[in-house]
Every structure is written in C-alpha cells, then in structure tokens.
C-alpha positions as CSV (number, residue, x, y, z in Angstrom):
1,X,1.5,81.4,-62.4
2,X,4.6,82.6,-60.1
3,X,6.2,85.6,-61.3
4,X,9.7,86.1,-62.0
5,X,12.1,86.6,-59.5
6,X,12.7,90.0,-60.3
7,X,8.9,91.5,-60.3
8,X,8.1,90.8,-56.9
9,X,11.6,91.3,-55.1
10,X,14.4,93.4,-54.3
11,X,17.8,93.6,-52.6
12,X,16.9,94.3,-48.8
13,X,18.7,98.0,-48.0
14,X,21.6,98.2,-45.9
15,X,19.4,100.5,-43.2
16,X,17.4,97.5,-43.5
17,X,19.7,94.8,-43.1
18,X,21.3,96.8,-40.0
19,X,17.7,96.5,-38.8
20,X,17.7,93.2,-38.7
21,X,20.8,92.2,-36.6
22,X,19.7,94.4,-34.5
23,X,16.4,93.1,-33.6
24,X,17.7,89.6,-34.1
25,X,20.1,90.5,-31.3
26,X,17.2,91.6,-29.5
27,X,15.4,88.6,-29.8
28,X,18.5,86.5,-29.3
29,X,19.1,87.9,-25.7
30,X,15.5,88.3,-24.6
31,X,14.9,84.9,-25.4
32,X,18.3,83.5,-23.9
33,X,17.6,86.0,-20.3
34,X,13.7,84.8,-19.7
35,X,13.5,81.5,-21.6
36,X,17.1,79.7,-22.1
37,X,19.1,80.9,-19.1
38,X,15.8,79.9,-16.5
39,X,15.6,76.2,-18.3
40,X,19.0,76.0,-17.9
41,X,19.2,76.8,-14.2
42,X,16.5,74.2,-13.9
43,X,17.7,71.5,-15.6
44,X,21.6,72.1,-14.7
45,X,21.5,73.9,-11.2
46,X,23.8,76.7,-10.2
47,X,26.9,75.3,-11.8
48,X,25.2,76.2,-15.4
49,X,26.0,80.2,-14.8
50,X,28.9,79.8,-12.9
51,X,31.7,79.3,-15.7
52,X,32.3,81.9,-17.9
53,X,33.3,79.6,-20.8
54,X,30.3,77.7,-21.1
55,X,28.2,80.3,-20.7
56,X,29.9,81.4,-24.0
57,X,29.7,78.5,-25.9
58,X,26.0,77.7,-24.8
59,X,25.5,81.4,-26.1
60,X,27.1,80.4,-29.7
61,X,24.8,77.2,-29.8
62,X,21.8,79.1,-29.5
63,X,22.8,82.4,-31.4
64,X,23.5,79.2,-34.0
65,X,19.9,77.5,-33.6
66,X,18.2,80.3,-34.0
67,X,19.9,81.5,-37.0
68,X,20.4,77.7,-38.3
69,X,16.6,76.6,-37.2
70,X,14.5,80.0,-38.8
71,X,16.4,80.4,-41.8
72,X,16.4,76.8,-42.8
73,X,12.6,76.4,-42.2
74,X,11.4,79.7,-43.2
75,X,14.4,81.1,-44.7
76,X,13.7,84.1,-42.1
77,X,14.4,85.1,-38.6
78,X,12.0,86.7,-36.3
79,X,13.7,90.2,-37.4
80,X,13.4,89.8,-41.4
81,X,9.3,88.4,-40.6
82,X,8.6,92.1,-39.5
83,X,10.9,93.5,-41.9
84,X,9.7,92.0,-45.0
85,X,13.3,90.3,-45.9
86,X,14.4,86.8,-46.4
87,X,17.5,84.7,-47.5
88,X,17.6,83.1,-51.2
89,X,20.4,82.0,-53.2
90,X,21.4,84.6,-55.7
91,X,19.6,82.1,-58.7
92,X,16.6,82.9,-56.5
93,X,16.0,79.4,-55.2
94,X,15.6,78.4,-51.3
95,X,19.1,77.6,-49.8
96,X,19.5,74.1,-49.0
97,X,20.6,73.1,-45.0
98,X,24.2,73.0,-45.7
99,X,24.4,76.9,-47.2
100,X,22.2,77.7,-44.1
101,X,24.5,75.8,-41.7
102,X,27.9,77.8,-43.4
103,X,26.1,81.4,-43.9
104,X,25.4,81.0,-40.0
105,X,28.6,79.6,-39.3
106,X,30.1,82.8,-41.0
107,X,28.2,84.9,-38.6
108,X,30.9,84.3,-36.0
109,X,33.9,85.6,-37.6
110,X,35.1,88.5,-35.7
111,X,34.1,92.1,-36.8
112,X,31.6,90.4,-39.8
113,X,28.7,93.3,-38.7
114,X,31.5,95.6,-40.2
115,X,31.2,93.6,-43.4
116,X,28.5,95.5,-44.8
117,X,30.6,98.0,-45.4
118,X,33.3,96.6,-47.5
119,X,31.7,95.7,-50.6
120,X,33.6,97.1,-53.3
121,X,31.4,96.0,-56.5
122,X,28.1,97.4,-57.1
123,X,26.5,94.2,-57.1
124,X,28.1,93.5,-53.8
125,X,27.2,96.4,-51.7
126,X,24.7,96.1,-48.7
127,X,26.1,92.3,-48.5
128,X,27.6,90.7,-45.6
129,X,30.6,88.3,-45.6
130,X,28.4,85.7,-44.9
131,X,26.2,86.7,-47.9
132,X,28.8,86.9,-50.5
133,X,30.5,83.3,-49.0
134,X,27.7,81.4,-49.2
135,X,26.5,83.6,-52.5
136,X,23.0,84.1,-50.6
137,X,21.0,87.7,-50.3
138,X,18.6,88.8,-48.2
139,X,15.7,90.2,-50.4
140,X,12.6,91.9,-49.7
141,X,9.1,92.0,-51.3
142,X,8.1,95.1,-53.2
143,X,4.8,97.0,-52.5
C-alpha cells in the first residue's frame, strides 16, 4: 500500500534547490562543450560555431531538452537524481508533458534564478516562478 503524499516527502530547501541549478548548469555545459558542440562540428562543419546567434538558440534548444526530456520521463534532472528532489504537481500527481513543456519554457524569463527569493506567502517560499506558474514543487524524500 503507497503512503500518503505527505509521510514520505517534503518541500526540497531553497540551499537545495540552488544546488540544483547549479549542477544542472554544470551538466548542461559539460555536456554541450564535449558531447553537443563536437557532433555539431561534425555534422555541420565550421559554419556551426561561427555565428553568435545560433549558437544561442542551439544553446536554448538543448538547455530545453534536457530540462523538457528528464523531467517529463523521470520527473528529474541529473542534479535532483543526486539530490534526492523531483517535480510533482502540488496535488502530488506526476506532471503531464504540457506543464513540463511551460515550467521549462519559464526557465528562460530573464532574472527567474532570482525568483526564489520573492515569495511572499509561506506556502510560497523556496519556489521558483516557474514553480508557482505551472503550480509544480520540487519535493524531496525524507530519511
């Protein structure tokens, strides 16, 4: 018998949370500097590094896919795997794709890592913009 939602998890911590996006940026840009960029090279010659505006939007598709694929699949990225964290609707069920899709789109708004920050009701602090939008949160499992 599965246990209720609120016996086996909690709200991931901001510390925690912060943790995250930083090794997900890690990952990101390890993964785009020895996997992407080199396949991209390959496939696309020199002309795939030498404007600055693709580069950037090939950046945003994969920052995307990563985000999009992991979370949708597992409802974690690499990051929250070692943290203990992943993403559930606030009722506790699994996000469907299209809350996946718009909590990554929401990652893109400018100054959204700041976000964290600016939750003024309890039940809102520690969230992200693209939390509260798509009325997801990151939980973790007790021990």
């Amino acid at each position: 018998m599965e246990q209720p939602l609120q016996t086996y998890l909690q709200v991931a911590s901001s510390g925690r949370r912060i943790m995250n996006y930083f090794m997900d940026t890690f990952f990101g840009e390890i993964g785009i500097i020895l996997i992407i960029a080199p396949l991209g090279r390959l496939i696309f010659g020199k002309s795939f590094t030498s404007h600055f505006w693709g580069n950037l939007l090939f950046v945003y598709v994969v920052v995307f896919l990563y985000y999009f694929v992991f979370e949708t699949v597992f409802q974690r990225t690499l990051a929250k795997f070692i943290t203990g964290t992943k993403v559930i609707m606030e009722n506790g069920s699994k996000p469907d794709t299209g809350t996946i899709a718009k909590r990554t789109l929401s990652r893109f708004v400018p100054f959204e890592v700041f976000s964290i920050y600016t939750g003024k009701l309890p039940e809102k602090k520690g969230t992200w913009w693209h939390d509260r939008w798509t009325t997801t949160r990151v939980m973790r499992n007790k021990k």
